[in-house]
N, C-alpha and C positions, 0 to 999 in steps of 0.2 A: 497314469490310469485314464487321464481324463481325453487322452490323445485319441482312444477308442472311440470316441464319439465326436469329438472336436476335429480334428484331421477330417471325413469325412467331410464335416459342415463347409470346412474351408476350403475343400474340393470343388464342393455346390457352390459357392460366393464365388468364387472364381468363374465356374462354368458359366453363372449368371450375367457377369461381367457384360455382355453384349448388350442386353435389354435391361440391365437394372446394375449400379455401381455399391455395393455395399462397403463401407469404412470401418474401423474400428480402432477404438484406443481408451487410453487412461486419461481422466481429468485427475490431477497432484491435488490431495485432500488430506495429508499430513499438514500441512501449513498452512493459514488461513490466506495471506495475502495470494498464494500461487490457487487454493481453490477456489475463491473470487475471479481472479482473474482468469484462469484454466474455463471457468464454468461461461461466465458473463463472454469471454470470446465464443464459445461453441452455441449459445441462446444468440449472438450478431449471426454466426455462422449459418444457424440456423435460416433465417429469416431470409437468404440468399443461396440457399440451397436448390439445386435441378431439382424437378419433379420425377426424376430418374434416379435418385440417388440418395438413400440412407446412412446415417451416422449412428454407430451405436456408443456405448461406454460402456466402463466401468470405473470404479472406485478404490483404493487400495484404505489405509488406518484412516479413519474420519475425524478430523480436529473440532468440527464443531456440526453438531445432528443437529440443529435449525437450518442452515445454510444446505446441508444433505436433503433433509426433504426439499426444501426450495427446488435444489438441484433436479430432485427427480419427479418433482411434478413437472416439470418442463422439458425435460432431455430424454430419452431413449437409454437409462441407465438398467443395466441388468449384470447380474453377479457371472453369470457366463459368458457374457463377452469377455470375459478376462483369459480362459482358455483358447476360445478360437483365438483371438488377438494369437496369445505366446505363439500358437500353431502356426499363424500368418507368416509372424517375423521370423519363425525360425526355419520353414520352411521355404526355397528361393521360388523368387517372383510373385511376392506377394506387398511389395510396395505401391502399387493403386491401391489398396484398399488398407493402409493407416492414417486416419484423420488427417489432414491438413492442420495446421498450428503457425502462423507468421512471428507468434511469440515471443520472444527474444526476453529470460529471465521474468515470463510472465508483463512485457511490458506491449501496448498496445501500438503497434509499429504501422497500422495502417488507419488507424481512428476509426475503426470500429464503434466506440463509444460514439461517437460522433454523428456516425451515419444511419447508426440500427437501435432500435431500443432496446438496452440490455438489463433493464430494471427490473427482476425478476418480481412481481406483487407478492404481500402481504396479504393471508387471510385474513379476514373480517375479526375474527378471534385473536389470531395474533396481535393486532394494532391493538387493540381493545385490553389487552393482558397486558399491554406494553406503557400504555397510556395507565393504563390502572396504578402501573409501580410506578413511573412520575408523579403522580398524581399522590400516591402515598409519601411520596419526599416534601411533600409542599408546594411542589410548582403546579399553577393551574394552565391551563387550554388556552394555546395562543401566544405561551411566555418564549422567548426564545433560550435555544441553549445549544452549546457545543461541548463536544466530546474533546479533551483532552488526551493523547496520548504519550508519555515522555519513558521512552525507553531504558529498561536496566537491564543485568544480566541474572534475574530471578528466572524471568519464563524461564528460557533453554535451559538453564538447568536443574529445571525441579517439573518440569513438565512432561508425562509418563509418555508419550512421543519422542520424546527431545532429549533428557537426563533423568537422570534419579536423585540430584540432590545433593550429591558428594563431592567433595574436592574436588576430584580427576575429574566431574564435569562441568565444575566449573571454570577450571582449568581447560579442557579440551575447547568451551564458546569461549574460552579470552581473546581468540582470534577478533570477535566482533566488538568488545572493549570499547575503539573507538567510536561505537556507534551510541554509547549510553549517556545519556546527562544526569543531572541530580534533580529531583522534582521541589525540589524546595528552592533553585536558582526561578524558579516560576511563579515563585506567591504571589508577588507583587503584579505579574498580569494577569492572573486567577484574580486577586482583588480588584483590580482597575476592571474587568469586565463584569463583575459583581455588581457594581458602582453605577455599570451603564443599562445594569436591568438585567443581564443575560446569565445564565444558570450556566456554571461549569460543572462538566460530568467526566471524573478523572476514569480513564477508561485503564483498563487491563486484566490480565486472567490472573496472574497470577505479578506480583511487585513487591520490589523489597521496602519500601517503604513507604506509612498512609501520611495523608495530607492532616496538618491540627485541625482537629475536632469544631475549633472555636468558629470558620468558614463561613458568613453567611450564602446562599446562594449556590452553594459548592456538594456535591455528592459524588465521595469517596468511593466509588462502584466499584473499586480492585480490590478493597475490602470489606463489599458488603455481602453479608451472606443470602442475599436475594436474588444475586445477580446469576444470568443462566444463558443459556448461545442462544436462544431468541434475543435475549434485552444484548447481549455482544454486535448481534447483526441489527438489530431495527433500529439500535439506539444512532449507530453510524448512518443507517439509510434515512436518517430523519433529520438527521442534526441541522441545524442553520448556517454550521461551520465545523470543521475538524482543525483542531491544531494537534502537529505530531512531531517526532523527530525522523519521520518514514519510517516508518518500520509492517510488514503484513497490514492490519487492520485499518488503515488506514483505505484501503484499494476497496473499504467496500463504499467510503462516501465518495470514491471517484466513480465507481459504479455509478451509484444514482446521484450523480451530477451536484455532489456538493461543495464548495470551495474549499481547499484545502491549503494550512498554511504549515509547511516542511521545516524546522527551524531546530539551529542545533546538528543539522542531518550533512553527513558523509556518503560517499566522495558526493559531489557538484555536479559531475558527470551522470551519475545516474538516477538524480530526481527526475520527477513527472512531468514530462513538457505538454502532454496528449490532452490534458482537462486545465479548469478553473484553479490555478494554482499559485502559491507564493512562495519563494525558495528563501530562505534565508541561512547559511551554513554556520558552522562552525566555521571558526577562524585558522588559518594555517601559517605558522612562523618558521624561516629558516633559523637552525640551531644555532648556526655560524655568528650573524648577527644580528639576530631576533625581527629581522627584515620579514614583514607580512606576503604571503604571496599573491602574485597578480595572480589575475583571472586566468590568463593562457596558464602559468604555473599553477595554478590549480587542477586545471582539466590534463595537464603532462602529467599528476600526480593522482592519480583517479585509482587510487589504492583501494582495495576492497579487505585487506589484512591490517589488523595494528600493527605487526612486526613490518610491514613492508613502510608504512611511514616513519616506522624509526629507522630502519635501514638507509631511509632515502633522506636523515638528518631532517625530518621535518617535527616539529613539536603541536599537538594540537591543543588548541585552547577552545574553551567550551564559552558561548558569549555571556556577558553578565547578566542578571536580572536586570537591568535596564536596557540593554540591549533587548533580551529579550520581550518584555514590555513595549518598546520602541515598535518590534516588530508584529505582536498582535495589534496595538493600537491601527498600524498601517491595514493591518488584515482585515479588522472587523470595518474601520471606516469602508472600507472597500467592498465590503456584503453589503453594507446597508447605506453606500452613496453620500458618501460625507467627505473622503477622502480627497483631497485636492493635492494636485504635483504639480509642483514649477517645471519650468523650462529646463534647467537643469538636470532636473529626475529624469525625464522624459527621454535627453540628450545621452543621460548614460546606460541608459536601461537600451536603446537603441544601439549603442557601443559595447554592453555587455551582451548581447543578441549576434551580435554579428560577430564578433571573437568565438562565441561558442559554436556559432551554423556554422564556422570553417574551419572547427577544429577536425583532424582529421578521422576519428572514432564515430561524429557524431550520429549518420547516416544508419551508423550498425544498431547503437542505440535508440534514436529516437525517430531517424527516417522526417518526424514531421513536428509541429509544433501548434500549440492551439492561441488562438489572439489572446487569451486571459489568463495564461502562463508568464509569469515574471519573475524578478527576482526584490526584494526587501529594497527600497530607498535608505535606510540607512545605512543597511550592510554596504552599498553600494559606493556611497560616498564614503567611507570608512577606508576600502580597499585599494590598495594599489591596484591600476589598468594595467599600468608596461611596466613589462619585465627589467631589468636594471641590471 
């Protein structure tokens, strides 16, 4: 029905075409990490726009209506561009005018973040509402804290987007399996950064399991019933640090330029090279003879399926709580200038940099690389280099 008045419009866009360019398309807002990023590229995109030429949107199921308003105080979002759009595509020769996107999985292939402010502000209220429930936790103004992230498979499937809850959906995300850690292999760097002053704030919407109660310094936010998609977004656009295992919400501290430490995170191949970042992965062993893989044999096995690593006889091991420990310890010295690397470090971080710029995928994925993208010193000396 809607063709009756859409179909025309996209006649007029067209005819227009000479003296003014109109575009249209969908920013992905079923997921957080792709509406982040989907959005924050079209606010750079913005900023470098002809004076000849309009971007519109639309919006499909909304994961989170803090980020939505954000979105549409800033963009050219309207509930009718979704018609003309379909009319566009479906109708031939109407490819000038679908938004542009260099995107690749939501990832930023030309450093966009880099070149254009893509910080969408906080109203005055907001911050203020936000700073309020820190503040009711016991942390006062000025304290520093990071958002925690450690992945399970509760969101997807108990999240009315995503699943409903049941067996078969839990079953149907098993595919992502190896993307999950256990949040209790983490106490022990949740304590050590407690120690050093710094407030951890276990982030997630929904998680299968809370942190002990006993914590000092620590607020269980995936469990608190406080928690709302303003404090989900402001908390990561503020934080001092993010630690995560990648997963969505992580992509909003790389938004606003916060340092972020990936650990525990699968495959290697498609962490964040584009911002302030520290990789530290999961460990990968052949089955055969429990032989750890080098780096090239990592990035040859840049599986995105659990069944494809078992397929491929590879076993994943999740790193230990010291390990993991090891690796914020590295993280936070390095926010706040304490961290010192020997020669050594230095030597293979340049060695693992250069294995990776000439693997042959890398160009699709990340095109570019930012100076303050690295990977964990320990993990590093840990790892076989060459293959064997």
């Amino acid at each position: 029905m809607n063709g009756f008045w859409a179909v025309p419009v996209v006649l007029l866009i067209r005819a227009l075409r000479p003296l003014m360019l109109i575009r249209m398309g969908v920013i992905r807002s079923d997921r957080i990490g792709h509406f982040v990023a989907d959005g924050a590229e079209q606010v750079a995109r913005l900023q470098q726009q002809p004076k000849n030429t309009i971007d519109l949107f639309w919006l499909g199921e909304i994961c989170n209506t803090q980020w939505e308003r954000m979105i549409r105080r800033t963009l050219p979002v309207h509930s009718w561009v979704k018609y003309v759009d379909w009319w566009n595509r479906t109708l031939p020769g109407g490819y000038s005018h679908e938004r542009p996107s260099s995107f690749t999985q939501s990832r930023d292939m030309e450093g966009l973040y880099a070149r254009y402010d893509v910080k969408i502000p906080f109203l005055p209220t907001e911050t203020e509402e936000a700073l309020s429930w820190l503040r009711s936790k016991g942390w006062t103004d000025s304290e520093p804290f990071v958002c925690l992230l450690v992945r399970d498979n509760e969101f997807l499937a108990n999240d009315p987007l995503q699943g409903n809850g049941t067996s078969s959906t839990y079953a149907g995300w098993s595919h992502h399996d190896y993307r999950n850690s256990d949040i209790d292999t983490y106490i022990p760097a949740i304590q050590w950064l407690a120690e050093q002053g710094v407030w951890v704030i276990r982030m997630g919407k929904l998680m299968a399991k809370p942190l002990p109660s006993r914590l000092d310094h620590v607020i269980d936010y995936a469990f608190d019933p406080s928690k709302s998609d303003l404090l989900d977004i402001w908390l990561f656009a503020n934080c001092n640090g993010c630690i995560s295992t990648s997963s969505g919400p992580d992509h909003i501290a790389q938004v606003y330029e916060r340092p972020v430490l990936t650990v525990n995170a699968l495959p290697m191949s498609h962490q964040l090279v584009w911002g302030k970042s520290t990789l530290v992965p999961k460990r990968l062993l052949w089955r055969t003879d429990g032989r750890s893989l080098s780096i090239s044999e990592h990035l040859a096995n840049s599986w995105t399926l659990t069944t494809e690593y078992e397929m491929s006889g590879i076993v994943i091991e999740d790193l230990s709580s010291s390990e993991i420990t090891l690796a914020v310890q590295e993280f936070w010295g390095r926010c706040v200038g304490t961290w010192q690397e020997d020669t050594e470090d230095t030597l293979q971080q340049e060695e693992f940099w250069r294995t990776f710029m000439a693997w042959s995928d890398y160009r699709m994925l990340h095109n570019l690389r930012d100076p303050d993208a690295r990977v964990g010193a320990a993990w590093l000396r840990s790892v076989n280099h060459v293959a064997t």
